[in-house]
C-alpha positions as CSV (number, residue, x, y, z in Angstrom):
1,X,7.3,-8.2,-0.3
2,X,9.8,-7.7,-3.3
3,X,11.0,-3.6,-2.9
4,X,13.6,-5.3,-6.4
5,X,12.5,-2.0,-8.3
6,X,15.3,0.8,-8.2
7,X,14.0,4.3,-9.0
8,X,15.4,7.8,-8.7
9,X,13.5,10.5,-7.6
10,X,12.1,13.3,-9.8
11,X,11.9,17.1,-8.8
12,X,9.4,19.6,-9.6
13,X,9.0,23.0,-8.5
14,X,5.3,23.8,-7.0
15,X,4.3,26.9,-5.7
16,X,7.9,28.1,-5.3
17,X,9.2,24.7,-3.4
18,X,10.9,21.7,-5.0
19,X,9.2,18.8,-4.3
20,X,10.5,15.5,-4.7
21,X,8.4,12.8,-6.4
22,X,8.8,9.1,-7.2
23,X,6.3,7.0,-9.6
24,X,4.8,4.3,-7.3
25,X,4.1,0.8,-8.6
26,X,0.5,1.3,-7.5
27,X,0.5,4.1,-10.7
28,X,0.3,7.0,-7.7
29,X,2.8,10.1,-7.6
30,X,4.4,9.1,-4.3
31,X,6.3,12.9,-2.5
32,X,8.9,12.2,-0.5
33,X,10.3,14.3,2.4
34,X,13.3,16.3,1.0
35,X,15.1,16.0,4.8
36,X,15.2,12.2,4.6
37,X,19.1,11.5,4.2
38,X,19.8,9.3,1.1
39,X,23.5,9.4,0.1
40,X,22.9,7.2,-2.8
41,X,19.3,9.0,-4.4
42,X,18.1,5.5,-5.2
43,X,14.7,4.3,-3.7
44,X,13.5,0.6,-4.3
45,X,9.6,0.6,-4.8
46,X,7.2,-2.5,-3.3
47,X,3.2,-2.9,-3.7
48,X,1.3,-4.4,-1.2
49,X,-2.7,-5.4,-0.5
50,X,-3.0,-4.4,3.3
51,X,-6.4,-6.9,3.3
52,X,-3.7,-9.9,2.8
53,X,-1.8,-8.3,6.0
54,X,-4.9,-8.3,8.1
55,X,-5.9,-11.1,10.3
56,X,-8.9,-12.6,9.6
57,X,-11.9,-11.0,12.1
58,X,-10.6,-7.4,11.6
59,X,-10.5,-8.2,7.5
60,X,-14.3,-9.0,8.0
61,X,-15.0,-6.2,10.1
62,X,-13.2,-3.3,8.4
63,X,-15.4,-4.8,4.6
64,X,-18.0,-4.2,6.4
65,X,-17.4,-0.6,7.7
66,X,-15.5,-0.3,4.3
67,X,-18.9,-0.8,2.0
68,X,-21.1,0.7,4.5
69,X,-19.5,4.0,4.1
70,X,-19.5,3.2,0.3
71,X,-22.9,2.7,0.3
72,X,-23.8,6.2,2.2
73,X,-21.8,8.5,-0.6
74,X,-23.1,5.8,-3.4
75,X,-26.2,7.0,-2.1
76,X,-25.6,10.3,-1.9
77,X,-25.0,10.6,-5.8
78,X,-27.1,8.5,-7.2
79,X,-29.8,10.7,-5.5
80,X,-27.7,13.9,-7.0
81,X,-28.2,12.5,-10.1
82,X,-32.1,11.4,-10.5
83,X,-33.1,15.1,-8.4
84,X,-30.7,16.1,-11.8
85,X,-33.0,14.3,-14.3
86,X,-36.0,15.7,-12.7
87,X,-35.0,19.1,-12.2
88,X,-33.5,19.1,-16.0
89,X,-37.4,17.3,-16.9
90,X,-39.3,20.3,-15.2
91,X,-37.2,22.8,-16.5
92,X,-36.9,21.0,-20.1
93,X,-40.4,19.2,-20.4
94,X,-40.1,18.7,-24.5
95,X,-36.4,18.3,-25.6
96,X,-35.5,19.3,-28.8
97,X,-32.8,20.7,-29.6
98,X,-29.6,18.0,-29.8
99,X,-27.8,19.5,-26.7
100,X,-31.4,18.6,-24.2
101,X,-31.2,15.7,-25.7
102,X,-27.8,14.3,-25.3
103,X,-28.0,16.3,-21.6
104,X,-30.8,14.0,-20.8
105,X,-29.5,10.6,-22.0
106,X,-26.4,11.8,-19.9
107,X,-27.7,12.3,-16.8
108,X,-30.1,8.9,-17.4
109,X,-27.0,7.1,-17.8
110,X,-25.4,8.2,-14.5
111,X,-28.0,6.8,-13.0
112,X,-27.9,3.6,-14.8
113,X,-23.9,3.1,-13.8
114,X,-24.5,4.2,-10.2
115,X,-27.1,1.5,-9.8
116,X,-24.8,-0.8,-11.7
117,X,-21.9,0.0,-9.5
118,X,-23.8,-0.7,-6.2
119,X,-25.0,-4.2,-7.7
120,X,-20.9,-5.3,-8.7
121,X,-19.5,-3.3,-5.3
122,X,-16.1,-5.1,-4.6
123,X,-13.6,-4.3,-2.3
124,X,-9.8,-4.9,-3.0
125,X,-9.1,-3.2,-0.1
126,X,-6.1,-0.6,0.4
127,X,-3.1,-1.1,-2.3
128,X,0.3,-0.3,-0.2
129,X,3.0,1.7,-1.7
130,X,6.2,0.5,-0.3
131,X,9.6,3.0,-0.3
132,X,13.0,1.4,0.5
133,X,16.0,3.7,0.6
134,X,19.4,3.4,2.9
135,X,20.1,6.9,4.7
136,X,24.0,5.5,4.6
137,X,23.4,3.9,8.4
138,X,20.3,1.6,8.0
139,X,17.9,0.5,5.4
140,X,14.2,2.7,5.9
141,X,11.0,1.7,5.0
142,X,7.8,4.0,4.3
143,X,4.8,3.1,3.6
144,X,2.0,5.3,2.3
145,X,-1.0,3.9,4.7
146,X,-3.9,6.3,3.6
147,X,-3.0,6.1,-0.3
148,X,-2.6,9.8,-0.3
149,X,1.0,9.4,-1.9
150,X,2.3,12.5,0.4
151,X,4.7,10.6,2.0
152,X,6.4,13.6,3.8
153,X,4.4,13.0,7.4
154,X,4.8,9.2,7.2
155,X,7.7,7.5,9.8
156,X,11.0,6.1,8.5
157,X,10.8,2.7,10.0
158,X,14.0,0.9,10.1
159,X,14.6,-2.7,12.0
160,X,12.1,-2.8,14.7
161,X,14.6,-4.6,16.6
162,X,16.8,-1.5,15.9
163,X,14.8,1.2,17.5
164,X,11.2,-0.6,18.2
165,X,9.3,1.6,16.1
166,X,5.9,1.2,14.7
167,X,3.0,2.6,12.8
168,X,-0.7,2.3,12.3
169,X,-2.2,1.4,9.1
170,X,-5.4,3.6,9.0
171,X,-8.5,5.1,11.7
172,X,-10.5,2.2,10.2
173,X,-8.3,-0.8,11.8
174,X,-6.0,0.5,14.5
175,X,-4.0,-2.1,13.3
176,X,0.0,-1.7,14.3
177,X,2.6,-2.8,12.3
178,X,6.7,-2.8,12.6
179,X,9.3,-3.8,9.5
180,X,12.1,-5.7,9.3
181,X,13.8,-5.1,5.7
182,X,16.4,-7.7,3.9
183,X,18.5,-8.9,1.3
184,X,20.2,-5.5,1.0
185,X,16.9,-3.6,0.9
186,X,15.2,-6.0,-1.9
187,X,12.8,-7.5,0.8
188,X,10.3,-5.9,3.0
189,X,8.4,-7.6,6.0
């Protein structure tokens, strides 16, 4: 994958700490570690679909497991929302004023997109946001597996020929995964 896009990192103070932040490509507010060593403060930013990383019988496996799980909390509010409309009918059974009424026609159309949602349920799978930086030694890679942004935890992964480290993409998968990172940090494998 193409890590071409050079940022700088942003830093805010939260709750008394400055915290280092750098604007994914996914759109996500990606926080890096403060202790990661990066003489030059530039980070190079790459996007990735983990599904097109995945061979092919886990792919099938983790959709399944992925919109079953989907399904349960899909569930889970669209029966919120109708014991809404029914409690809101018992407690309101002649609507008048503009307020039950537009309350009403809200909660009726919750449950009109929930059901819509269920019928067009895709699954693009996780996006991956890809940091490159060099710590003055060797290129690093990290990659935010769980979409969380907080990149603080994650492993700096260099070369795995360099030090033969690896990480896991999710609980889901148990899939490993190692990097190798090029063209003077502009490409990520």
């Amino acid at each position: 994958m193409s890590t071409t896009t050079v940022v700088k990192a942003s830093e805010q103070e939260v709750s008394g700490q400055t915290r280092k932040t750098l604007q994914g490509l996914s759109g996500r507010t990606l926080e890096i570690n403060p202790k990661w060593t990066n003489p030059s403060g530039e980070y190079r930013l790459g996007l990735k679909r983990a599904y097109e990383l995945f061979p092919k019988d886990l792919l099938t496996r983790l959709k399944e497991q992925r919109k079953k799980i989907f399904e349960t909390k899909h569930i889970e509010l669209l029966v919120q929302s109708q014991n809404d409309l029914v409690k809101f009918d018992r407690e309101n059974p002649n609507p008048a004023s503009e307020a039950d009424l537009l309350t009403r026609s809200d909660l009726e159309a919750r449950i009109e997109a929930l059901k819509a949602a269920m019928k067009s349920y895709e699954d693009p799978g996780v996006i991956l946001d890809c940091v490159v930086f060099n710590d003055g030694k060797d290129w690093r890679a990290v990659i935010d597996v769980d979409g969380s942004g907080d990149l603080t935890e994650q492993p700096c992964l260099t070369d795995y020929r360099k030090e033969l480290q690896y990480h896991t993409f999710g609980k889901l998968d148990l899939l490993n995964f190692s990097v190798n990172i090029y063209e003077d940090g502009n490409m990520l494998r």
